[in-house]
N, C-alpha and C positions, 0 to 999 in steps of 0.2 A: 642220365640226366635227372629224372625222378627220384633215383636215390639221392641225391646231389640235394635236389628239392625238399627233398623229406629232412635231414641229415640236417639242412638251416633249418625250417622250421622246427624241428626238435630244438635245434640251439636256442632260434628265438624264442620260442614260448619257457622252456626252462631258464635261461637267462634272467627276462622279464619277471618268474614268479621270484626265484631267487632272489631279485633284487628289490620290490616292489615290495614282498609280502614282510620281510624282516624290520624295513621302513613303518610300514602301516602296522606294524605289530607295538614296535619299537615308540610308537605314537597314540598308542592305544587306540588304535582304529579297525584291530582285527584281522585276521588274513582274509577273509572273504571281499572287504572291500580294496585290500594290496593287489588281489587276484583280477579286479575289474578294470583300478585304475593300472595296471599294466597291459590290462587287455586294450583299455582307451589308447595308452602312449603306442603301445606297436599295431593297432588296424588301421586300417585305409584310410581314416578321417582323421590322422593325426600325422606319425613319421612313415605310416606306409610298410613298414617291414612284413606285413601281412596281405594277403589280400581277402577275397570272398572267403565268410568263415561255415559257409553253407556245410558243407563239407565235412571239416572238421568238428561242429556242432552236433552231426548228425552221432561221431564215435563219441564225441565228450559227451553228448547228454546217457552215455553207458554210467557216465557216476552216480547219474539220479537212479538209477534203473537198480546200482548195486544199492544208495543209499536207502531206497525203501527198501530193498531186500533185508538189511539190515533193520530197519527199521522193525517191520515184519516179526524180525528173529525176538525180537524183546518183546513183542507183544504175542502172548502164550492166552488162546481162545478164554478162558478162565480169566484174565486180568478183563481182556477186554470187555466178559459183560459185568465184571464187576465196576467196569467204568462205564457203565452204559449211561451215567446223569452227562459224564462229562463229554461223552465221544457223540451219543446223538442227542441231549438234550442241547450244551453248548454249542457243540461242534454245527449240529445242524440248521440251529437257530441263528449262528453267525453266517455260512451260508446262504441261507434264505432271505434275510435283511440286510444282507450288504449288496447281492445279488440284486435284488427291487428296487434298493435305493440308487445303486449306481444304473438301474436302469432307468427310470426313473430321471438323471443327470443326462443319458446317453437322450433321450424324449426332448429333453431340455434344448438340449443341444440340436436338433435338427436331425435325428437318424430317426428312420424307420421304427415300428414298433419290434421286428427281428431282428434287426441290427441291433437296436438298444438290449433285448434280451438276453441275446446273444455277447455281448462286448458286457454287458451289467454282469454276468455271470461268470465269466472267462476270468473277468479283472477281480472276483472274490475269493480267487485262491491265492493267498499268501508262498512265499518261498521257503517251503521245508527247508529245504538245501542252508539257506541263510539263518535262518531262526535258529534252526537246532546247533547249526557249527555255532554263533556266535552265543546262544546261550552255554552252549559246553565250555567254551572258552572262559565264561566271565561268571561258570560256576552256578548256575541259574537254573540247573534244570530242577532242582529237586527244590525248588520253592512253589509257592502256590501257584507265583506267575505260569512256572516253568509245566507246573498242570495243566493251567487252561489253555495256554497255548499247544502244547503238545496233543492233547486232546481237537483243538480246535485242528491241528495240521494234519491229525489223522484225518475226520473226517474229510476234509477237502481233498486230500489224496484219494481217498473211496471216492468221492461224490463226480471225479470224473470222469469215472466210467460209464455214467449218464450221461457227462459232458459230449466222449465220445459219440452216442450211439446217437445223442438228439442230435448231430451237428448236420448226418445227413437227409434227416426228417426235416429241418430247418430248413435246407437246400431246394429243398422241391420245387420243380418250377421256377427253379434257377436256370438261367442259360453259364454252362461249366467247358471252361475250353478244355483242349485236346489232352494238356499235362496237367490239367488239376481235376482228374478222375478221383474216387473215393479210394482211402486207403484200403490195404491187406487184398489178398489172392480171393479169398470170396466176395468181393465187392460188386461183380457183377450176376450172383446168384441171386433167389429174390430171398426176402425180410426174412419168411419160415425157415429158410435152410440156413443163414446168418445166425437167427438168435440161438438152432438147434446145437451149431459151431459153437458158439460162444459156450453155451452151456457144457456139451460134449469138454472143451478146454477148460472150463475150472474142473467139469471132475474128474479131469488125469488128472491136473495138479494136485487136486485132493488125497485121489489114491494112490496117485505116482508118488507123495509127499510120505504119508503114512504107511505104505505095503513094500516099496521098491527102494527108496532111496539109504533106510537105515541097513537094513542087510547088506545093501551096495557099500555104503559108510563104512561098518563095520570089518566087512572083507577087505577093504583097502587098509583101513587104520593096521588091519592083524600084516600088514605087509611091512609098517614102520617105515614108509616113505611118503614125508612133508610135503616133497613133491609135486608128488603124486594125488595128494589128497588138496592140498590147495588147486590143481590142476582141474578135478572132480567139483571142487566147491565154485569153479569159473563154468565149468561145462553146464553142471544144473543152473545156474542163474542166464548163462546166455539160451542155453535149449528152452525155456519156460519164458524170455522177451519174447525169441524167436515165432514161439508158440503161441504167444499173444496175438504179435503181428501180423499173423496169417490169420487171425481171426479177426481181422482188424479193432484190434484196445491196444491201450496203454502197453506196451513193454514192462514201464515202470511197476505198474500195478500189477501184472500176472507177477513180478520179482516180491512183491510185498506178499499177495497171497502166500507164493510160495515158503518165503519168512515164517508168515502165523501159521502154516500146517508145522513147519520145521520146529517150529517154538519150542516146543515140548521133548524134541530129540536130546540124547543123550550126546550129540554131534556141536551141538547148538554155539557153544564155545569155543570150538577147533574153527567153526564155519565162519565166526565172527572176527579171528583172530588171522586166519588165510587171510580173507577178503577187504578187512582194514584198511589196509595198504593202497587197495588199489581203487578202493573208494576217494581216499585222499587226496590219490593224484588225478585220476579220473574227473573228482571234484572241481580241482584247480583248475585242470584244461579246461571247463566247462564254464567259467565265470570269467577266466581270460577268453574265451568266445564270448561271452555276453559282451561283455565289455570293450571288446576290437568291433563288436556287430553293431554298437550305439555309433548313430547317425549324428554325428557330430552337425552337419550342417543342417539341420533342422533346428539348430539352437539360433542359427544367423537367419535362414530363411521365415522360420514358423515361432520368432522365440517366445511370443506371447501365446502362444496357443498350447506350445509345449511345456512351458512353465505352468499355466493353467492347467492344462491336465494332469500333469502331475502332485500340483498341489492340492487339486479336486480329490486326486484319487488317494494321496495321502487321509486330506482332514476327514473324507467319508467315510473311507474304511474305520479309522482311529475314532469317531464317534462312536458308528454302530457297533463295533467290539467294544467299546467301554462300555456303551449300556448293556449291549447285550452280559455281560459277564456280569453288571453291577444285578443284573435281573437274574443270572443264576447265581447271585449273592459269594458270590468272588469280591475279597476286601478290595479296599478305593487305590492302594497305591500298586497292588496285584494287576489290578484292573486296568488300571493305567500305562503300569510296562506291557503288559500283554498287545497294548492296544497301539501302542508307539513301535512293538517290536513286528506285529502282523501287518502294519499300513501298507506294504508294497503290493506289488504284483511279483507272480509266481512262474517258475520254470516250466508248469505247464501251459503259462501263458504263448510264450512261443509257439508250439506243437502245434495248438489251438486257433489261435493268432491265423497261422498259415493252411489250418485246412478252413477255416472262416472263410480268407481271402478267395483262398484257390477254389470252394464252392459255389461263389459270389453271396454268400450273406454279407460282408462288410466289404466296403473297396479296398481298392488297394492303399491308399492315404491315409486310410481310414486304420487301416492296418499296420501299416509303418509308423504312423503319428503313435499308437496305442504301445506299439514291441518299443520303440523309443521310452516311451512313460514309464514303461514298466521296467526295461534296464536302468533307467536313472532313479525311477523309486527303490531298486533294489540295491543301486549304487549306496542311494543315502542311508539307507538301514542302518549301519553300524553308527555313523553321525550323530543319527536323530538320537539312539541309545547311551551315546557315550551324554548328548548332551543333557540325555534324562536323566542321568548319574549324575550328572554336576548340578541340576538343578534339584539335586534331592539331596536333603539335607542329612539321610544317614544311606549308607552301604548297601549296594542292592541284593549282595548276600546277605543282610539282616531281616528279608522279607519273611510275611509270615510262612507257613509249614502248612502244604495241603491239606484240607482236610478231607480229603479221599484218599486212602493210602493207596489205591490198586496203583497209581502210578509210581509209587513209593517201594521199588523194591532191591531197595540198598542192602545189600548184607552187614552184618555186624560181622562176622565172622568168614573168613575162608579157608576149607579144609583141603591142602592138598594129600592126596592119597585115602584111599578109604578103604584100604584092607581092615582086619582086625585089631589095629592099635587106632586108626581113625575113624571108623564106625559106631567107638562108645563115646569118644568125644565128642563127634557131633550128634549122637543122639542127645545127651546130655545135655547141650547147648538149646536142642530143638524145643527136648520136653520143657523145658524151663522160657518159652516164647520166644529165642531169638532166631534169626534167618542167618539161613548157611548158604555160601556156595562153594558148592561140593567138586571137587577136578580128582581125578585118575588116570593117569597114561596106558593102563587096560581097560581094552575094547571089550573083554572075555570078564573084566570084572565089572564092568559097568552095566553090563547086561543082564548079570546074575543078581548085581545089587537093584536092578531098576523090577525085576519082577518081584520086588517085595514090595514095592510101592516106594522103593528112596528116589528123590531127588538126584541123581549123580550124573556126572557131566564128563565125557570124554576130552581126555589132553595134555599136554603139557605143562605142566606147572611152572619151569624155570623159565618158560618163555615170556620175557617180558610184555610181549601183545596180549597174549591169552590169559597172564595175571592182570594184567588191564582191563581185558574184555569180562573178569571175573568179579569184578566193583573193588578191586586194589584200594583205588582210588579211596573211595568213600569208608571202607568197612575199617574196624575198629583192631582189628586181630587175622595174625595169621595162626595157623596150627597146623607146622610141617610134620605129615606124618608118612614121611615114602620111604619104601623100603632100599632103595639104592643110596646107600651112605654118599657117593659123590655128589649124586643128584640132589640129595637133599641139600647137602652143604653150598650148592651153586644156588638152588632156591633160596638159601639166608641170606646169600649175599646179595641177590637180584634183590631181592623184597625190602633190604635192607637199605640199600643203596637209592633206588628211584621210590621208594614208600617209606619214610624215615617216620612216618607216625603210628607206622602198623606197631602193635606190638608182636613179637613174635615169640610164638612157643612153641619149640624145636621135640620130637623123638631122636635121640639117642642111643647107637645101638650098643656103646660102653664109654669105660671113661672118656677112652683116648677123644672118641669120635663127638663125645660132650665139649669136649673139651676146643675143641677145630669148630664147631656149630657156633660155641660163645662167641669166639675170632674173628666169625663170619657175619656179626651182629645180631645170634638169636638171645633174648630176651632171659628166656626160663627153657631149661633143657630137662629133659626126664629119661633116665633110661631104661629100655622097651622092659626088660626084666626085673629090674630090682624092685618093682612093686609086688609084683605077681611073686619074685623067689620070696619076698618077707612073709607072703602072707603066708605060704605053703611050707614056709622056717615056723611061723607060729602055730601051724597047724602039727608040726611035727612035734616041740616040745608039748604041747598038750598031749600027744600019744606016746609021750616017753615019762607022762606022769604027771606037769607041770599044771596048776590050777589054769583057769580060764585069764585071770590078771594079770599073773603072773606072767605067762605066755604075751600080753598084749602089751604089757611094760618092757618086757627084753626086748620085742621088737621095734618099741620106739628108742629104747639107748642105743641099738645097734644104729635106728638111722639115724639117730643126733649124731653120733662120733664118725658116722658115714660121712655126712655131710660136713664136718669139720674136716676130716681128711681130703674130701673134693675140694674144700677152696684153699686148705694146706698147700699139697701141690698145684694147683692153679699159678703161684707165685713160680713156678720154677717149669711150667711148660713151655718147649720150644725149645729147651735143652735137654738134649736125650740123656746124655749121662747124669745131669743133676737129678731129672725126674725119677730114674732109674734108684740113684741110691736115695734120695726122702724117699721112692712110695716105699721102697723096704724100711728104712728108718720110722715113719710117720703110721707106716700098716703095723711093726712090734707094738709101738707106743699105744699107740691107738686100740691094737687086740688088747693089753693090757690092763689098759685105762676103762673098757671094757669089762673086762671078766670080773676086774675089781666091783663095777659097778652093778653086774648081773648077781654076783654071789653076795654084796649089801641087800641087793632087790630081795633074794631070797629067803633072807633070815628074818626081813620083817615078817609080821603077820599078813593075812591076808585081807584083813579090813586096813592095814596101812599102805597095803600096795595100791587098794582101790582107789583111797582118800588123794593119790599122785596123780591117778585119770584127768 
């Protein structure tokens, strides 16, 4: 009968997103909020298809847990203190003044001065989860906005892991019934052996991050099962919650750590492109629980109270992020989306919320009224957005452009393959100030290349997640340089197909296979040899006699009439026989045409050969 049980709600909840999120998209209202209002239509307060989402919130909130992991993976220790204006000057200043002020509101209102600290602080963590889908959706992140806010969401994901720790300092001389004892297995050890825990657990994650997991990485990849390494990249995110929670912190947050040790692995790309997936859906389930968990009848019983506090908690927040940002001199219309895009409450809110209650800092009313506020503030998020866009008179992607690059790390360029045909291209690219991201589907060459100091990145390049997770999206240029002719040719056409802006420039390993790369929609094809044989053709007539010009002039007629011949036949591939007899026809003519023009080269003098350079 459980199976039974499970088997519908699998139904219902996929059903609902299916149907819910394409409407809310299809309406420009985002899938985060299709995700809620299908959570509202099938929970208990609505047609009932659900019941208590206690339960199931506890697996969904695994989305946030992978989302900062991910998170994590892009922020490389290096970015972060070069954002250190944005991450703790911002970040910590929005914190702090929205934290006071809604305490402050909470004073107002009749709570205690720990309950008001408490609920003031809780409710000044905005919803990563929401901010960041719906900025990626509407294109957003790589504006100014999309700085301060990301910046601002990091630190509020750090900041509470002090949330944790103060919650049961706060508790003191609380009377705590029998099931709402303090979280994690050491809980009833005293404070010394707790923080020595805590501590002890970031620095496995540290060392486990840096000494254990890439050799691990590595020996799987050399297996060449997807599997298996997607399998591995769920094992380390759930071992390192699990590892939290026994120390009683965030899950969430032991997965972010683990992220920024990761940052810098050569894995980094495979991990993002595994894990994707199940972010996504993990995500869904978790906003369809928010959304089935909103107490509908507190809109009939408490509607004024509830309206109020969520409007409270909107214009508060949305004032003090707008100064605050206008005060770290963030432009006015930046400042403004930032400030309408963070007004909610956040998915830690819940967590939080419930160990508040279960401690006795806040009642329990107190506590339901507030998890109500903050799922319908985080309902309205994509609303309030859409109607800032309507109320703004140009495009919210015409905002201005960071001016902190550290979060700006778009590649212009992505090089799959980095043996010796794409190791001089991207150098090339590098010396000359542009950003690469660099992919290899060897573990053994990535490793070789990373102790010289490159950049290089383990993976698959024709997979379309991991050329995604590789800034596809954004960067300006592909440069397919892999040595497996199929592979490459499935890379043109992925890249070509879902990135129609990329340009692409193809290695070719001869005609034929130049010629299948074009077909496939690359760009500019080059083949791996005929550079290298001309040069070492020009090097050879110089030692059979020929002046230094001389030598340098034959081998540009040879590749002018080279290149005349390649788009000769061009006209005629894809039939074998026709190709067959032009390239013989077109290769006489062509040698001809040729030899003609190498023995005019010769007879001139050699200050007329130069005058042709």
């Amino acid at each position: 009968m459980e199976g039974a049980n499970l088997l519908k709600l699998a139904l219902v909840y996929l059903a609902s997103g299916v149907i819910a999120v394409p409407i809310a998209k299809r309406l420009g209202l985002g899938s985060v909020l299709g995700y809620l209002i299908a959570g509202v239509a099938i929970g208990p307060f609505a047609l009932h298809l659900v019941g208590d989402q206690t339960e199931i919130m506890h697996f969904a909130e695994f989305g946030v847990v992978i989302m900062l992991f991910l998170i994590g993976l892009e922020v490389r220790p290096s970015v972060l203190w070069n954002m250190r204006g944005v991450f703790f000057g911002l970040g910590g200043a929005q914190v702090a003044a929205t934290g006071l002020a809604l305490t402050a509101a909470g004073l107002a209102m009749g709570l205690d001065l720990r309950a008001a600290v408490t609920l003031g602080f809780i409710l000044s963590i905005s919803s990563t989860a929401i901010v960041l889908q719906t900025f990626q959706e509407k294109g957003l992140m790589h504006t100014a906005a999309g700085t301060a806010a990301f910046g601002i969401l990091l630190f509020q994901d750090v900041s509470t892991i002090p949330m944790f720790a103060a919650l049961p300092l706060l508790a003191l001389g609380t009377v705590i019934g029998p099931d709402t004892q303090p979280q994690g297995m050491l809980a009833n050890f005293p404070a010394g052996v707790q923080a020595l825990a805590v501590l002890a657990a970031v620095l496995l994650i540290i060392g486990a991050g840096r000494y254990l997991t890439r050799p691990a990485f590595r020996f799987i990849a050399n297996t060449h099962s997807r599997d298996i390494f997607t399998a591995a990249a769920l094992l380390l995110v759930i071992a390192v919650a699990l590892l939290m929670e026994t120390v009683g912190l965030s899950p969430a947050l032991g997965a972010f750590l683990a992220g920024v040790v990761l940052a810098d692995s050569e894995f980094r790309r495979e991990l993002e492109g595994d894990i994707e997936p199940f972010r996504g859906l993990l995500l869904g389930l978790f906003f369809i629980s928010v959304g089935a968990g909103i107490n509908l009848g507190l809109f009939t019983t408490q509607p004024g109270t509830l309206v109020a506090f969520v409007l409270g908690l909107i214009i508060i927040k949305a004032i003090v992020i707008y100064v605050v940002a206008r005060i770290f001199h963030v432009e006015g219309r930046a400042a403004t989306l930032t400030a309408v895009a963070l007004a909610q409450g956040g998915e830690f809110a819940f967590v939080l919320l419930g160990i508040a209650s279960a401690s006795g800092i806040i009642t329990a009313g107190i506590s339901e009224l507030a998890t109500g506020a903050v799922a319908t503030s985080m309902a309205l998020t994509p609303i309030l957005l859409k109607g800032y866009q309507r109320w703004c008179s140009s495009s919210l992607s015409s905002l201005p452009q960071p001016t902190n690059e550290a979060f700006n790390d778009r590649p212009d360029a992505i090089v799959a393959g980095f043996g010796r045909f794409g190791q001089i291209a991207a150098r090339l690219l590098i010396v000359n100030g542009f950003k690469t991201s660099t992919l290899d589907s060897s573990a053994e060459q990535v490793e070789l290349v990373r102790r010289f100091g490159r950049r290089v990145y383990y993976g698959d390049a024709t997979r379309l997640d991991l050329l995604r997770a590789s800034g596809a999206a954004e960067a300006k240029l592909l440069i397919v340089a892999i040595d497996d002719r199929d592979q490459a040719e499935t890379l043109v056409e992925v890249a070509a197909r879902h990135f129609p802006h990329l340009k692409i420039l193809a290695r070719a390993y001869d005609r034929r296979h130049a010629y299948r790369l074009l077909e496939k929609g690359a760009h500019v094809v080059e083949r791996e040899t005929f550079e290298a044989g001309l040069t070492l053709g020009a090097e050879a007539l110089k030692a059979l006699g020929l002046k230094d010009a001389q030598a340098t002039q034959a081998t540009r007629l040879f590749r002018r009439h080279d290149e005349k011949m390649f788009d000769a036949l061009a006209q005629v591939w894809g039939d074998e026989e026709r190709f067959i007899v032009a390239s013989k026809e077109t290769s006489e003519r062509m040698n001809e045409l040729l030899a003609a023009d190498i023995q005019s080269m010769l007879k001139e003098p050699a200050d007329a050969v130069r005058n042709t350079r």
